[in-house]
N, C-alpha and C positions, 0 to 999 in steps of 0.2 A: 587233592586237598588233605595233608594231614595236618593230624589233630594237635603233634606234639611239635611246638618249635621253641622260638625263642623266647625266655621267659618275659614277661611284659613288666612293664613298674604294676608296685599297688595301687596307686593314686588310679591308673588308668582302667587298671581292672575292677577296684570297686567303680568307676565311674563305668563301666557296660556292664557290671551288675547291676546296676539301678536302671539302666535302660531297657535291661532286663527284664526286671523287674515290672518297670512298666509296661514291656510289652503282654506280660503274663497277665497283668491285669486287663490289658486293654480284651481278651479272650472274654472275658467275664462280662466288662459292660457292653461290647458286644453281644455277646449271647441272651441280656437280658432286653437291645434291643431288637432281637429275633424274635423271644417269647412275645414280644408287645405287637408284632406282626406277622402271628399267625404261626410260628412255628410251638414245637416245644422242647421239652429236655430230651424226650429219647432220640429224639432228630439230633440233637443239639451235640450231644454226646458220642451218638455215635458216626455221626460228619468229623468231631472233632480227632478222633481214636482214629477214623481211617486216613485223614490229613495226616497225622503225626508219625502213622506206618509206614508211608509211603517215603515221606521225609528220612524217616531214619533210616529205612531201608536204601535210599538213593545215598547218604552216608556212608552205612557201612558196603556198601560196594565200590564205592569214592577209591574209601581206604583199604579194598581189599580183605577185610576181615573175614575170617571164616565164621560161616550159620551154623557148624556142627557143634551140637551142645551134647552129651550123657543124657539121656532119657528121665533121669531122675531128675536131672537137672532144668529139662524142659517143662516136666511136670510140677515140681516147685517156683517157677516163673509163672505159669498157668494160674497158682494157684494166690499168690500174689497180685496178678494181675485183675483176677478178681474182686480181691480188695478194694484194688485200686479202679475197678469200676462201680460198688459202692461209693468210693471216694467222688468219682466222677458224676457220677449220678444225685448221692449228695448236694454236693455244692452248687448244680445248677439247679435244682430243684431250690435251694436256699434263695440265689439270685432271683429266680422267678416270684420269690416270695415277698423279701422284703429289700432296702436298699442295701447295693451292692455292696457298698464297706462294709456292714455290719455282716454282713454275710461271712466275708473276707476275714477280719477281726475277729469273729465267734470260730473258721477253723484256722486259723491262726495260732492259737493256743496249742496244736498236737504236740510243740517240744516238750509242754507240761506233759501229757497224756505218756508221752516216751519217758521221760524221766520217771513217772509214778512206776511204770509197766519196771522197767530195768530195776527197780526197788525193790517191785513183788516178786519180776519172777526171779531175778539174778541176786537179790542180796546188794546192790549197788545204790547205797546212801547216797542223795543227792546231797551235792555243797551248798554250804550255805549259803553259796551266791543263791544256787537253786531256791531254798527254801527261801529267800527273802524274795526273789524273784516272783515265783508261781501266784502264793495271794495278792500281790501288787497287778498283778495281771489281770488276775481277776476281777478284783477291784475295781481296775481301769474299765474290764469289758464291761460290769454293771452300770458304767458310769456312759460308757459306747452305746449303748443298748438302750439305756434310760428307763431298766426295770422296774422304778418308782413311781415314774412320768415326773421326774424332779422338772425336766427343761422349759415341761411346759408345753411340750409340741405335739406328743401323743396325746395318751388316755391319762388323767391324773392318777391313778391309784396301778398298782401292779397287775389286779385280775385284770383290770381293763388294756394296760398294756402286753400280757400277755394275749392277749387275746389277738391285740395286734402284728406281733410279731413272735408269738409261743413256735407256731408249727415251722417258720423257716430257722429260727434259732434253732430245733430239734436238728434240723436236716443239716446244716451247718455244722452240729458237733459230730452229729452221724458222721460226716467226709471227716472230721477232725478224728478221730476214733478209727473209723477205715483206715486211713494214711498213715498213723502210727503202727497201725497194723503190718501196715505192709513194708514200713520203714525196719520195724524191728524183727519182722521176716527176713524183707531182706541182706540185714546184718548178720545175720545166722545162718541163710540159706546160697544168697548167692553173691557174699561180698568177695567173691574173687573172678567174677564173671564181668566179663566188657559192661561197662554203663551199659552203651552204648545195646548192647543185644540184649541187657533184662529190659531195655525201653522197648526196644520188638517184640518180647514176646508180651509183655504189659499192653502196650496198645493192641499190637494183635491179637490178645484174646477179649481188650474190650470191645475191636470194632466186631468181631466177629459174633459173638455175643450179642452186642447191642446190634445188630444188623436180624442175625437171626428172629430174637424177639419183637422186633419190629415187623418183620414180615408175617410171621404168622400170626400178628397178633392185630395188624394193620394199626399199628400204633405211629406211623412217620407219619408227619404232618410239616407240611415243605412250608415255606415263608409265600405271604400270600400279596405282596407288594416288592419293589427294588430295595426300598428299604431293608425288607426282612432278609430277602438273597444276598446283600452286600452284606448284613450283620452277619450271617450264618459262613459267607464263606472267610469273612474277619475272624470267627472265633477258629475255625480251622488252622488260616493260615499264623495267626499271630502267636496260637501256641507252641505249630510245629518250628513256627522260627524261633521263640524261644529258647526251648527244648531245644533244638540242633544247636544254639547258640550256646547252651553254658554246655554243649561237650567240647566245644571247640577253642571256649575261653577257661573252663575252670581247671585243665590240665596246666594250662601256662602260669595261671595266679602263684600256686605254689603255697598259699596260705589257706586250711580250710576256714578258718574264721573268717575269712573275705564272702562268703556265703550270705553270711547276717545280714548282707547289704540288701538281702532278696527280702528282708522283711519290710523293706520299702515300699513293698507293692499293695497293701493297705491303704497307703496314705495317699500314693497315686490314684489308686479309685474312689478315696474320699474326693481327690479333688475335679477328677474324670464325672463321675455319679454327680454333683453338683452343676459341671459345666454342661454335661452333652444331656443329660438325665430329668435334670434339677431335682434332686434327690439330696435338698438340703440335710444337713444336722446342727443344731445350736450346740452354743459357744461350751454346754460342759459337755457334750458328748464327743464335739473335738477333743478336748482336754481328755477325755478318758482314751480316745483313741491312739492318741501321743504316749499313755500311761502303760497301752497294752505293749507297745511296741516297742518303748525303750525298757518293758518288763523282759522283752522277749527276747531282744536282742543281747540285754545282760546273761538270760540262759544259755545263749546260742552261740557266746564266747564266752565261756568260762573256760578252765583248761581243760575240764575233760571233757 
């Protein structure tokens, strides 16, 4: 199986980004219906990391790739990948918390979080696409969120709706703040290294991590129905199919703006979370959820 062939059309390849797209989402309301049967995030997480090892690992042997990395270079994956099990940890902790778009939506937002970061620490003025983008983003997620209780469907006043959804919104920016993290690491540290082997050593140091701390700390807790075992082993397999999927699709695209199509996957588990969930939102908190993502996607293709 190699990765590199013939270039595909755009049309077709934003169309398996967005399927993508949804399969990444579908990790997520899986995973939250694991938490409702008996499991939790550190299970949740680290089933997911050692699914996506194994996956990438049978990849990169597929193709033959060499595992030898520079020592310094393994140790800054490492290091990364920590991040990126914050990240991980994060966001299911979010899901667990409150519905799953909003969860999705709230770390959605890290393009902002990378453009501020590249400001402060590089000196790189974001465009004014940027600047017009970022607060319309925001705006959109107060409007997602429903921090007022404008819809009517929460608490009316904001203490109250804080209250309702304060601590998964926290956890939710937490993974948005990790993954820039680790994005802007990455850029620096190991942008000339195979995807494909900073994803091995990223899952590999979360399963192994989230593995260890689990044992000694008797923290796993398995799905206690079919129910939960089928969600638990969905959140595995759907992301490692993802994940193997955009290395195999996004060398062909040829366009990195073809990406943006992955901010699709919002809106799939707005509609996911409704059907499978019932994890409605009223009509302005759709509108705000539409506001975050075509705030985000104007970031996400801009030319720089």
């Amino acid at each position: 199986m190699a990765l590199q062939g013939k270039p595909i059309p755009r049309w077709l390849g934003i169309a398996i980004l967005l399927g993508i797209s949804v399969v990444f989402g579908s990790n997520h309301v899986a995973a939250r219906f694991a938490f409702e049967h008996g499991s939790n995030v550190v299970t949740a997480v680290a089933f997911r990391a050692t699914c996506a090892l194994l996956f990438v690992f049978v990849l990169l042997a597929a193709n033959r790739v060499s595992f030898a990395l520079p020592g310094a270079t393994r140790a800054r994956g490492i290091v990364i990948g920590l991040f990126l099990l914050m990240q991980s940890y994060c966001i299911f902790s979010a899901v667990a918390l409150i519905p799953v778009a909003l969860a999705l939506l709230a770390f959605n937002t890290y393009p902002i979080v990378i453009a501020l970061t590249a400001w402060f620490v590089d000196g790189e003025r974001p465009s004014t696409r940027a600047i017009i983008a970022m607060p319309v983003a925001l705006v959109g997620l107060a409007l997602a969120l429903d921090v007022g209780g404008w819809s009517g469907v929460g608490a009316p006043s904001f203490a109250g709706r804080w209250d309702e959804i304060g601590v998964g919104v926290l956890y939710a920016t937490g993974a948005s703040f990790a993954f820039s993290a680790a994005l802007f690491l990455t850029t620096r540290w190991l942008k000339d290294v195979d995807g494909r082997l900073r994803t091995l050593l990223a899952t590999g140091t979360i399963a192994v991590v989230m593995l260890a701390f689990a044992l000694m700390t008797n923290a796993l807790a398995l799905p206690n129905d079919k129910t939960g075992w089928v969600a638990l082993v969905l959140v595995g397999l759907c992301y490692s199919a993802a994940v193997t999927s955009l290395f195999v699709v996004l060398p062909r695209i040829g366009l990195v703006n073809n990406s943006a199509a992955l901010n699709f996957e919002p809106i799939a588990v707005l509609v996911m979370g409704w059907m499978l969930l019932g994890q409605a939102m009223a009509p302005l908190q759709i509108f705000g959820a539409f506001v975050v993502i075509g705030a985000i996607v104007a970031l996400s293709t801009g030319k720089k």
